[in-house]
SELUM-738505 format. One record per residue (C-alpha): residue number from 1; residue in three letters; x, y negated, z. Coordinates in Angstrom, 3 decimals. Layout:
SELUM-738505
+------+------+----------+----------+----------+
! dolo ! fimi !       xx !       yy !       zz !
+------+------+----------+----------+----------+
!  NUM !  ALA !        X !        Y !        Z !
...
+------+------+----------+----------+----------+
END
This chain:
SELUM-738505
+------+------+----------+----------+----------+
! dolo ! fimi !       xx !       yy !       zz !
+------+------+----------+----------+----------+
!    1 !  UNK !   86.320 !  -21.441 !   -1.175 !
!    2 !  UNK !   87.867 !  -24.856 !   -1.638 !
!    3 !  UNK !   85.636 !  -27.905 !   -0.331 !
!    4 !  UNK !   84.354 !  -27.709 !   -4.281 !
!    5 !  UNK !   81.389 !  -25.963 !   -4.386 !
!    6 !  UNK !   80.915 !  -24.269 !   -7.568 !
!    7 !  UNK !   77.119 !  -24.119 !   -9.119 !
!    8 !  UNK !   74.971 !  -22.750 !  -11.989 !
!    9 !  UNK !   71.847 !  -22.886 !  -13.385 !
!   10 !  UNK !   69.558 !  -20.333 !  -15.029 !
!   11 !  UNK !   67.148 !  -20.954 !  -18.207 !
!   12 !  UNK !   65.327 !  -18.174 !  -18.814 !
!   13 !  UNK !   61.970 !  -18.605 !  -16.177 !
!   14 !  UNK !   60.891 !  -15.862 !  -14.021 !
!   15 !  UNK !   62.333 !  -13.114 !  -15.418 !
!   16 !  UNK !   64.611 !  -10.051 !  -14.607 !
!   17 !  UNK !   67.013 !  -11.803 !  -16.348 !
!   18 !  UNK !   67.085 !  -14.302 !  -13.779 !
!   19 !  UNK !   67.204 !  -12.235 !  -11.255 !
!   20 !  UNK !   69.881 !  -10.222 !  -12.374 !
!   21 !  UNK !   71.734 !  -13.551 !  -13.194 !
!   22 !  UNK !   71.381 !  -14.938 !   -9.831 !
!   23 !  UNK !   72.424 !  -11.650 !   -8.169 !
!   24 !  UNK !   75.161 !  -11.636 !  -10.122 !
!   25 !  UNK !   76.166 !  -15.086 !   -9.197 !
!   26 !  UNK !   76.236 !  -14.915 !   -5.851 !
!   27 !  UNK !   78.363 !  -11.416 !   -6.015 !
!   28 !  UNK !   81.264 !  -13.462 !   -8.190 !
!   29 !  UNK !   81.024 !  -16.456 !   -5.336 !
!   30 !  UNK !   78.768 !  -19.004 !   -7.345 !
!   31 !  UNK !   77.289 !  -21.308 !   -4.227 !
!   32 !  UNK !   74.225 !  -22.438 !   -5.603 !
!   33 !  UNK !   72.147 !  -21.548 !   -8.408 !
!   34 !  UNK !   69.547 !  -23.706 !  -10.019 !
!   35 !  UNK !   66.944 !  -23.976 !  -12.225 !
!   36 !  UNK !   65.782 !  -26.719 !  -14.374 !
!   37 !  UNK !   62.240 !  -28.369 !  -15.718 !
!   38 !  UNK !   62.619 !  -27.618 !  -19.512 !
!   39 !  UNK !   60.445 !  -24.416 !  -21.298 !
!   40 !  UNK !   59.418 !  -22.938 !  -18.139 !
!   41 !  UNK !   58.360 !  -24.137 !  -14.592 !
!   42 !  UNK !   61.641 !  -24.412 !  -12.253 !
!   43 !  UNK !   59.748 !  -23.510 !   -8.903 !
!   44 !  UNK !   58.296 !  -19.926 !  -10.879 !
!   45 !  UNK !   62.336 !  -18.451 !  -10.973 !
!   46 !  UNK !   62.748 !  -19.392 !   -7.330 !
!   47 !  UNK !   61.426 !  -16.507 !   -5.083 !
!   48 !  UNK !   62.803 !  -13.673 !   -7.861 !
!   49 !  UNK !   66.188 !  -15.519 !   -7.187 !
!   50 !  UNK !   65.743 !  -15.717 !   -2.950 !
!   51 !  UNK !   64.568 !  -11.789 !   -3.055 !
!   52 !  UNK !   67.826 !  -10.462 !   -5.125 !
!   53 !  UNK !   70.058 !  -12.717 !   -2.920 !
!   54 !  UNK !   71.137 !  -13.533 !    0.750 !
!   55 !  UNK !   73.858 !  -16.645 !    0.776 !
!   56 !  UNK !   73.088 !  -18.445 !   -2.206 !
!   57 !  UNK !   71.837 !  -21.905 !   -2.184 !
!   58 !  UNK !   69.053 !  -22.245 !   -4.621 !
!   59 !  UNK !   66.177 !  -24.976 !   -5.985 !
!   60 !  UNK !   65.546 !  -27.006 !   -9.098 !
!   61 !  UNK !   67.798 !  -29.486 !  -10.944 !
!   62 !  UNK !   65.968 !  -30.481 !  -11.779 !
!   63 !  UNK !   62.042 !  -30.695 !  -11.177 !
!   64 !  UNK !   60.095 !  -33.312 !  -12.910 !
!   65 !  UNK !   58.918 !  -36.146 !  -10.011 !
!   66 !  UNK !   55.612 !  -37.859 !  -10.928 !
!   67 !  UNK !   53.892 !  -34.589 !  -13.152 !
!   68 !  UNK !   52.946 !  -33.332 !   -9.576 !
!   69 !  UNK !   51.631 !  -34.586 !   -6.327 !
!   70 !  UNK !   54.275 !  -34.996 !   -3.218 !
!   71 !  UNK !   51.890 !  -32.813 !   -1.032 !
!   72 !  UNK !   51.845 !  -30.444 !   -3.812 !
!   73 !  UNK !   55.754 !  -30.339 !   -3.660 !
!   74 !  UNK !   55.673 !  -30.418 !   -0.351 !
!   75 !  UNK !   54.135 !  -27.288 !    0.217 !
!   76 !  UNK !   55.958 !  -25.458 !   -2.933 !
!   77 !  UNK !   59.149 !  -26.452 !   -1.198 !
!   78 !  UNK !   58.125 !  -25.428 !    2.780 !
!   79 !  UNK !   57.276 !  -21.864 !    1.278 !
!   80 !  UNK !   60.527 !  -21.228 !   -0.677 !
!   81 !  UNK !   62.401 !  -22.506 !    2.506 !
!   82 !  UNK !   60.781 !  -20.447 !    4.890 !
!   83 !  UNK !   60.637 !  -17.309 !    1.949 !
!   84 !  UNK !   65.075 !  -17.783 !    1.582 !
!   85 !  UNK !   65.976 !  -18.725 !    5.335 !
!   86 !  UNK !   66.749 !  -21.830 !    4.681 !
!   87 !  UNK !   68.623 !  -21.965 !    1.481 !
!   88 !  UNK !   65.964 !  -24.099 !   -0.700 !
!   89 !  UNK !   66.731 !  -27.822 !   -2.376 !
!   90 !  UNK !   64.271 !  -29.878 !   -3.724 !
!   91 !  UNK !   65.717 !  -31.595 !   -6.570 !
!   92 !  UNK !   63.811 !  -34.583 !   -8.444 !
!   93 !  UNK !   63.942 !  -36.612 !  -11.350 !
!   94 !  UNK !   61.864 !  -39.256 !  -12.753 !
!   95 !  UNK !   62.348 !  -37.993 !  -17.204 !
!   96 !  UNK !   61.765 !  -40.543 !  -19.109 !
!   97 !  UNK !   57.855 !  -42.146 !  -20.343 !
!   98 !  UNK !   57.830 !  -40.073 !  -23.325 !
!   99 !  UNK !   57.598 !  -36.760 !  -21.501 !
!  100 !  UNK !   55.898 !  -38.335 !  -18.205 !
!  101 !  UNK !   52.904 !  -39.768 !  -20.929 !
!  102 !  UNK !   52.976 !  -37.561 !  -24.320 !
!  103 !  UNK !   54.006 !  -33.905 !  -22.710 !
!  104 !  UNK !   52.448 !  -34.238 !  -19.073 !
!  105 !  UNK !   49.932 !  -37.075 !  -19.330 !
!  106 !  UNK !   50.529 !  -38.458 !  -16.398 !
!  107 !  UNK !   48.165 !  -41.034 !  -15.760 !
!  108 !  UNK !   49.639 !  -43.794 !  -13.925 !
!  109 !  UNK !   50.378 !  -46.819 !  -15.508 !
!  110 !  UNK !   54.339 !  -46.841 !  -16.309 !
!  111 !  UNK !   56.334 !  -49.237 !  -14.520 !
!  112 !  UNK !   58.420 !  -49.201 !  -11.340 !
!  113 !  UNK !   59.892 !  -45.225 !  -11.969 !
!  114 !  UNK !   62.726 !  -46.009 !   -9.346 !
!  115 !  UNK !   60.612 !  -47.263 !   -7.069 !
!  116 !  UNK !   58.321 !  -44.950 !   -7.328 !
!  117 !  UNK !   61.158 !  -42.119 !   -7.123 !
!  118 !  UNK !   62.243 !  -43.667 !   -4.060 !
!  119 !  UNK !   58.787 !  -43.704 !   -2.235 !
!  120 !  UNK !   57.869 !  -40.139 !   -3.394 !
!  121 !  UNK !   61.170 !  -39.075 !   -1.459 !
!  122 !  UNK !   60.097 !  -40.968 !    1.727 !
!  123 !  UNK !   56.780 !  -39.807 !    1.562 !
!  124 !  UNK !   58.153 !  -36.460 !    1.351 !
!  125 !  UNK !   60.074 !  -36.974 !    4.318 !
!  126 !  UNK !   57.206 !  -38.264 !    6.465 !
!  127 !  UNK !   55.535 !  -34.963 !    5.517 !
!  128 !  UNK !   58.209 !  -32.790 !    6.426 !
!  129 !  UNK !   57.911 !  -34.577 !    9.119 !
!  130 !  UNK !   54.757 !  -33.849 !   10.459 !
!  131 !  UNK !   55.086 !  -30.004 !    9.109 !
!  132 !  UNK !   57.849 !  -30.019 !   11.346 !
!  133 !  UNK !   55.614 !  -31.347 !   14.503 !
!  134 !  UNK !   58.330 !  -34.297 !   14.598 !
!  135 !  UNK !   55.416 !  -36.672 !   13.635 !
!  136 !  UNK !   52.048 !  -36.652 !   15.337 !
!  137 !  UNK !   49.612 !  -37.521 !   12.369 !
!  138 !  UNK !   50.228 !  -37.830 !    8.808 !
!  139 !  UNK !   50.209 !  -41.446 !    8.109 !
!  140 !  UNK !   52.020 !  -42.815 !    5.028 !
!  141 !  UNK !   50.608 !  -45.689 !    3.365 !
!  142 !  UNK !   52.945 !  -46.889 !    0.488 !
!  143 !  UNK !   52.542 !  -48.823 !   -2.772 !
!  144 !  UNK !   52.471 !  -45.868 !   -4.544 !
!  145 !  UNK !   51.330 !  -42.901 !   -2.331 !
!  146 !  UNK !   48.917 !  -42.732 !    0.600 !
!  147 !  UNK !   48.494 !  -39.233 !    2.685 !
!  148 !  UNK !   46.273 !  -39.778 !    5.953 !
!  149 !  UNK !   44.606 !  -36.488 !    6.185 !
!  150 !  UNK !   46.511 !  -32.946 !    7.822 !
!  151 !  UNK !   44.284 !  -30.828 !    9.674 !
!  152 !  UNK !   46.058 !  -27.789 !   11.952 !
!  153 !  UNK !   44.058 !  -25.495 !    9.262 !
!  154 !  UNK !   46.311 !  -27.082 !    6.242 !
!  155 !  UNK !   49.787 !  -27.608 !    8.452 !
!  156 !  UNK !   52.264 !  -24.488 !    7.440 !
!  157 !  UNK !   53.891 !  -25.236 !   11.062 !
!  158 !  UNK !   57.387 !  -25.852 !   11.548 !
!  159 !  UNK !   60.312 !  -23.937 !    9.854 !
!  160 !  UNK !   63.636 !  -22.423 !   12.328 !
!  161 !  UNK !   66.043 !  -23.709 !    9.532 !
!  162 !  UNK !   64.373 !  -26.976 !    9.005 !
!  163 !  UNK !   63.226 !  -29.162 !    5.791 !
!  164 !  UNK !   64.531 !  -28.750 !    2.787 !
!  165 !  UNK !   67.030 !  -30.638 !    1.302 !
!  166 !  UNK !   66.141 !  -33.326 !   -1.391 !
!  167 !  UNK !   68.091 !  -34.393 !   -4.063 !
!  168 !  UNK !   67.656 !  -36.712 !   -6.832 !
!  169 !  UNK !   68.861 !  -37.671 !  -10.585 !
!  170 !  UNK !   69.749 !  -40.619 !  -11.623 !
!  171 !  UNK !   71.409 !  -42.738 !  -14.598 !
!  172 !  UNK !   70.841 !  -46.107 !  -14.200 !
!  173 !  UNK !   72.089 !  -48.462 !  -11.112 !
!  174 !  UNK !   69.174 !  -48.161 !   -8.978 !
!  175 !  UNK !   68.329 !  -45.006 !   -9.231 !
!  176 !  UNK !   71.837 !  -44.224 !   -7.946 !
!  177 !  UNK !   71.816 !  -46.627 !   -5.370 !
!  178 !  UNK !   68.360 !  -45.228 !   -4.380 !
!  179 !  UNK !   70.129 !  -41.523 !   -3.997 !
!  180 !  UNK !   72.569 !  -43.204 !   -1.663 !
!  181 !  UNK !   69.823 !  -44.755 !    0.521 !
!  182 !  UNK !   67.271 !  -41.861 !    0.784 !
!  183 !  UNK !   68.708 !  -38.156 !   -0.641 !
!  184 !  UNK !   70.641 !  -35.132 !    0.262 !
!  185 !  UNK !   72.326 !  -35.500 !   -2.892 !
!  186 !  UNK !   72.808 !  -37.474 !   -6.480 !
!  187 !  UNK !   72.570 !  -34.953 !   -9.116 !
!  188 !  UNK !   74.427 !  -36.730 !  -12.205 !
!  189 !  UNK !   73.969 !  -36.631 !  -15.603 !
!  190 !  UNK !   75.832 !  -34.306 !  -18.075 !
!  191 !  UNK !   76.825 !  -37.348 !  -19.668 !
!  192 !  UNK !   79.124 !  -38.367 !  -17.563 !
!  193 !  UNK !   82.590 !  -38.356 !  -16.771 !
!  194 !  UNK !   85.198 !  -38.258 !  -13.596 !
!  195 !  UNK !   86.519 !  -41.980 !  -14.258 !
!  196 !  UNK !   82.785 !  -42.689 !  -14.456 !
!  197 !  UNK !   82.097 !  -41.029 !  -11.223 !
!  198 !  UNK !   84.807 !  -42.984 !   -9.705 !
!  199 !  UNK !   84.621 !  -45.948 !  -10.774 !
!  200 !  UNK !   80.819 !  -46.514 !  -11.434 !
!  201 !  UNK !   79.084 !  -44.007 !   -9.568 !
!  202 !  UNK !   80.792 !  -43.592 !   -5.738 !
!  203 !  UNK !   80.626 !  -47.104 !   -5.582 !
!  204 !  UNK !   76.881 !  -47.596 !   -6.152 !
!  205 !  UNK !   76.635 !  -44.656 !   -3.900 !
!  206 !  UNK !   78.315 !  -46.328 !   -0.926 !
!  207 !  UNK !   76.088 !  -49.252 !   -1.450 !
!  208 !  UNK !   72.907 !  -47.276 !   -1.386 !
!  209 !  UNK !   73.941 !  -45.281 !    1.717 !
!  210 !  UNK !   75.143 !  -49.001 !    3.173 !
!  211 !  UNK !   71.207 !  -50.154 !    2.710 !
!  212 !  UNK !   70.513 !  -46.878 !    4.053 !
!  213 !  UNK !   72.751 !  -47.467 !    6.923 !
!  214 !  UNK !   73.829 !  -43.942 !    6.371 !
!  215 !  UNK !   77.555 !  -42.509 !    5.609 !
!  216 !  UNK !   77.841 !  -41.915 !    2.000 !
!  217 !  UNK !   79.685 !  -38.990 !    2.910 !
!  218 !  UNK !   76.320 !  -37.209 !    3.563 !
!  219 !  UNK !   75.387 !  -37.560 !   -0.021 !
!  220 !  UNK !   76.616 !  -34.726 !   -2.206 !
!  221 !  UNK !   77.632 !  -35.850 !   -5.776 !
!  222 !  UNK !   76.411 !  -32.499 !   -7.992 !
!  223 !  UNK !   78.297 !  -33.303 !  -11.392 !
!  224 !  UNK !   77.290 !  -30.813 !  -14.414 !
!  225 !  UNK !   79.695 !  -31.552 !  -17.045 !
!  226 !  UNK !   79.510 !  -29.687 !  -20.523 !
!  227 !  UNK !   81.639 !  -26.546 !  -20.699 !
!  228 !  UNK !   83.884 !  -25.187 !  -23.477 !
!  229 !  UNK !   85.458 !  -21.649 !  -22.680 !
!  230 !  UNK !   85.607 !  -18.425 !  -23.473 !
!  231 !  UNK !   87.656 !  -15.116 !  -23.907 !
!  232 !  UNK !   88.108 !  -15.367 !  -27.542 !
!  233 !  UNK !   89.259 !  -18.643 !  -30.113 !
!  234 !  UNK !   85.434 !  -17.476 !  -31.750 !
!  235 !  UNK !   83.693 !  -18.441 !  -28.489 !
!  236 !  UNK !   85.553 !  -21.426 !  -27.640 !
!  237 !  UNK !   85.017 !  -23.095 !  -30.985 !
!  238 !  UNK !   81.612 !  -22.445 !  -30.904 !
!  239 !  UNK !   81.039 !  -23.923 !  -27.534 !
!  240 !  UNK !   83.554 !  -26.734 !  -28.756 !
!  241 !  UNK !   80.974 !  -27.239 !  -31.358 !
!  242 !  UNK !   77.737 !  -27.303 !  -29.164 !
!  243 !  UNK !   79.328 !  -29.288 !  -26.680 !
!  244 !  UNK !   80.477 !  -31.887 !  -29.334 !
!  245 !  UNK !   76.621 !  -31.780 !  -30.375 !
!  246 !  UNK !   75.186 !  -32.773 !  -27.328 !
!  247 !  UNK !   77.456 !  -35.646 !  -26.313 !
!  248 !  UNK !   76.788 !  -36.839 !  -29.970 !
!  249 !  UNK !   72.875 !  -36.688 !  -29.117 !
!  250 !  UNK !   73.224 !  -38.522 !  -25.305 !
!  251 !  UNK !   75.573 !  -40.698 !  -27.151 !
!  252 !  UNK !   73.514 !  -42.029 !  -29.948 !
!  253 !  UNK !   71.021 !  -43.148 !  -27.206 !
!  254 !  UNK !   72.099 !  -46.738 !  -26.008 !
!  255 !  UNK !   70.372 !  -46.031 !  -22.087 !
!  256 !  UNK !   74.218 !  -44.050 !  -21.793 !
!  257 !  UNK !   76.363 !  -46.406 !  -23.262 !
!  258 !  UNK !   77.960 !  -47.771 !  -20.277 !
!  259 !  UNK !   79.834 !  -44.261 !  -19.829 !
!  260 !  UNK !   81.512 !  -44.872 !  -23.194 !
!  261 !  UNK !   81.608 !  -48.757 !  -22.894 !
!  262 !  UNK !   83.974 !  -47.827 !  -19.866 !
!  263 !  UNK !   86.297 !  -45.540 !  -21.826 !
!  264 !  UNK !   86.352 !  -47.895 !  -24.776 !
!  265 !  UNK !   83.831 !  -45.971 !  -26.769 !
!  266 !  UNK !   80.849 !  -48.367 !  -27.023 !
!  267 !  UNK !   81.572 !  -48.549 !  -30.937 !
!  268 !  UNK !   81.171 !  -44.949 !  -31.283 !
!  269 !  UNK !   77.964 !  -45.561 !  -29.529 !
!  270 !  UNK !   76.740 !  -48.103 !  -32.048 !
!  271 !  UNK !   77.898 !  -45.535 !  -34.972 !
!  272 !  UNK !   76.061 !  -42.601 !  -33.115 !
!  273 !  UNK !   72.968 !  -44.625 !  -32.603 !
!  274 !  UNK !   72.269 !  -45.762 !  -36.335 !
!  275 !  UNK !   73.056 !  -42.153 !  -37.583 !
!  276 !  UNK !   70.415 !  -41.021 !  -35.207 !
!  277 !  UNK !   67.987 !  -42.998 !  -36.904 !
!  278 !  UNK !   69.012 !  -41.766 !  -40.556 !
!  279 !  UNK !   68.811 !  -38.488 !  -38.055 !
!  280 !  UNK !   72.441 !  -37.730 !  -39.827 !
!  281 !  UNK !   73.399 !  -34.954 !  -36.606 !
!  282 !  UNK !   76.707 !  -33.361 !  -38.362 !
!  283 !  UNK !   78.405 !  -36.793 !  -39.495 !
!  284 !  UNK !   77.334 !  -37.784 !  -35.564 !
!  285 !  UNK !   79.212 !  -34.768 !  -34.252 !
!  286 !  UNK !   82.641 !  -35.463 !  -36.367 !
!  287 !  UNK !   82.573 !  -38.528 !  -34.599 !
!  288 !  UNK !   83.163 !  -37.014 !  -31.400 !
!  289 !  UNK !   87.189 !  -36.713 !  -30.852 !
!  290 !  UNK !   88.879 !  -34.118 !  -29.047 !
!  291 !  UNK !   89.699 !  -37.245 !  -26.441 !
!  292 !  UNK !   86.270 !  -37.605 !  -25.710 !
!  293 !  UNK !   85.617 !  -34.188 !  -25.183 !
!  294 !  UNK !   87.823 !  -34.011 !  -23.048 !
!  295 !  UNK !   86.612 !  -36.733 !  -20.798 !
!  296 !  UNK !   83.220 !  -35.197 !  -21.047 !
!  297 !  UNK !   83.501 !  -31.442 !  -20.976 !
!  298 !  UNK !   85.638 !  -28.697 !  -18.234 !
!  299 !  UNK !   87.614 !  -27.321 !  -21.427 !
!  300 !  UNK !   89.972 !  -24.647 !  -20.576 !
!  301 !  UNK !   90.490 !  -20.779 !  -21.494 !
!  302 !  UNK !   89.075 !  -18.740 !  -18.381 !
!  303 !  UNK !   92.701 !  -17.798 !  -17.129 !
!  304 !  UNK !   92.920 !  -21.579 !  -16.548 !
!  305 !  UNK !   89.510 !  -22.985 !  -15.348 !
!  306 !  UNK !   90.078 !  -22.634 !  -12.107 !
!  307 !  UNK !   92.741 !  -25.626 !  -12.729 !
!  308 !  UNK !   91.074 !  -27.817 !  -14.838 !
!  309 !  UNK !   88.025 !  -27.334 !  -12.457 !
!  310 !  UNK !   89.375 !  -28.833 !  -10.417 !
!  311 !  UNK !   92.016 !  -31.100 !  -11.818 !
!  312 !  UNK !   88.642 !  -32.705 !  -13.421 !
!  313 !  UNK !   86.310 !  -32.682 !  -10.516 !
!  314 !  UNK !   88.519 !  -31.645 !   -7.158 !
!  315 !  UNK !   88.357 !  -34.920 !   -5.270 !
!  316 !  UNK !   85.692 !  -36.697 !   -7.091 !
!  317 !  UNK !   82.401 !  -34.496 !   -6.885 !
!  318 !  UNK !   80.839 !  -32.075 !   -4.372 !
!  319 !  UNK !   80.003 !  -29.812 !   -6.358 !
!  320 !  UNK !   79.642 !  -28.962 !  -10.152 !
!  321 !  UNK !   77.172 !  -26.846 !  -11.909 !
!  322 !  UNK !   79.126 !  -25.311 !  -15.088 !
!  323 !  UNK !   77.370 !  -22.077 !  -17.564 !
!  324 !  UNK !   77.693 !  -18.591 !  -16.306 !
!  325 !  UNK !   76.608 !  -15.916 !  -18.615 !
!  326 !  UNK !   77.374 !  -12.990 !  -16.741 !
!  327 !  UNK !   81.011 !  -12.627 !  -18.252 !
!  328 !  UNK !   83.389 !  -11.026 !  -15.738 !
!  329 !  UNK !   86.118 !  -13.326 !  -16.085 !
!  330 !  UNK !   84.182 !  -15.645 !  -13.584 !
!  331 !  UNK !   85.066 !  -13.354 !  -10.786 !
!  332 !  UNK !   88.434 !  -14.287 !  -10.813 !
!  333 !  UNK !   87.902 !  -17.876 !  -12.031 !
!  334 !  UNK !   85.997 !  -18.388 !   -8.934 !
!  335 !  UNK !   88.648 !  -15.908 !   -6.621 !
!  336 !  UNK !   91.127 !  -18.558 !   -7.971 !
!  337 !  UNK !   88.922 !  -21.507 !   -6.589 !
!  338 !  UNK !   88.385 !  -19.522 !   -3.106 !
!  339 !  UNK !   92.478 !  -19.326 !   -2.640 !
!  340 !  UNK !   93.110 !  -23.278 !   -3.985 !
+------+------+----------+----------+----------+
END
């Protein structure tokens, strides 16, 4: 396949839906599938996926940070490595206070969620770590985390394929920054575009991964644009529509308006945002132009997404996690990708 990996993600929990999905995937060429923290836990789809497959990389994208300990995740992510040789990621993301407080009552004060992001990740590293038996004692002491106790009785032992990798979400500057410095990967936001990637994103990346002293090269930029396609004019208009829908939503919220401050958008922005509050959704969609779906979304009948794949994202991501819904034409989409 060309350097572009090609992802997906799968919504419907543990299931033999999933299962079959995932299967399915990884027989058209998919490289990774994923699973995300929405109606269902994204660690419960994992080992049904890593029984029904063999190359696939698989994990969450992703699983919500500060609603469960780091040993906790830890030990969740040690078993599904060991359980898929080697094939598990660990992907992380701070949500926002309204879910942390109202749907998971987490009960830490809110304040610092980088930060805190960013020490979970190196605590999970130390622990790794000593899992591993490439650190003597557990022994992290941060602002936000402490671990000092790991008897042989509780150590899983080390792993032939090694940790897990860790990735992380982010929107705002530090939390990309942060993703440079300390993760596998940056998984972006759906809101999002290639000139944003380029022009915003990379470089924040290569400043992280500077304080880091790392090579940004070693972080993975995992875009997940919205995706309009389809076999028939029925199907593409209606994903035209949903697509239109959501970047409506993320646009009416003002936390995203530097994406369309950048393309020249931010007065759409201002628009979307007071029609949100009259809560005014279908004026809010007719306000989202072809151009900007464009910029947003893969768009492209399936005889030509292999092109616009990578026309939109060769070059500028690592990877990209698009919809699959089992239709055949992605065999050849992805064929087409494998001989680019």
């Amino acid at each position: 396949m060309s350097e572009l990996k090609i992802d997906t993600g799968v919504r419907h929990g543990l299931s033999t839906k999933t299962a079959d999905l995932a299967a399915q995937a990884e027989a058209f060429g998919f490289d990774g599938v994923f699973a995300p923290e929405l109606s269902s836990d994204p660690f419960m789809p994992l080992p049904v996926i890593a029984d029904r497959t063999e190359e696939i990389q698989l994990g969450t994208r992703i699983a919500t940070s500060f609603t469960r300990s780091p040993m906790v995740l830890a030990y969740m992510a040690w078993d599904l490595q060991r359980f898929s040789d080697g094939r598990m990621t660990l992907g992380l993301g701070t949500q926002v206070k309204g879910h942390n407080v109202r749907r998971f009552s987490v009960d830490f004060e809110w304040k610092s969620p980088g930060p805190r992001l960013r020490e979970e990740v190196l605590a999970l590293r130390h622990i790794f770590d000593v899992f591993q038996g490439e650190a003597a004692d557990l022994d992290f002491d941060g602002e936000f985390y402490q671990f000092s106790l790991m008897t042989e009785e509780f150590n899983p032992g080390p792993l032939e394929v090694g940790p897990p990798s860790i990735w992380t979400a982010g929107v705002n500057e530090y939390n990309i920054k942060m993703a440079g410095e300390v993760a596998d990967a940056l998984c972006m936001h759906a809101f999002n575009t290639p000139k944003y990637t380029e022009e915003v994103i990379v470089p924040l990346i290569e400043e992280g991964a500077a304080i880091g002293d790392r090579d940004p090269g070693d972080v993975e930029l995992s875009a997940s644009p919205f995706l309009v396609t389809g076999e028939t004019e029925a199907e593409r208009a209606a994903m035209r529509r949903e697509a239109k829908e959501r970047i409506a939503f993320y646009g009416s919220t003002r936390t995203y308006h530097d994406v369309l401050e950048l393309h020249g958008w931010k007065e759409v922005g201002m628009e979307l945002h007071e029609l949100s509050k009259e809560g005014n959704w279908d004026e809010m969609t007719e306000l989202v132009t072809d151009e900007m779906l464009d910029a947003f979304a893969v768009r492209a009948p399936p005889e030509d997404l292999a092109d616009e794949i990578l026309d939109s994202y060769g070059g500028v991501a690592d990877r990209v996690q698009l919809t699959f819904d089992g239709s055949d034409y992605w065999a050849d989409v992805l064929e087409a990708l494998r001989e680019a």
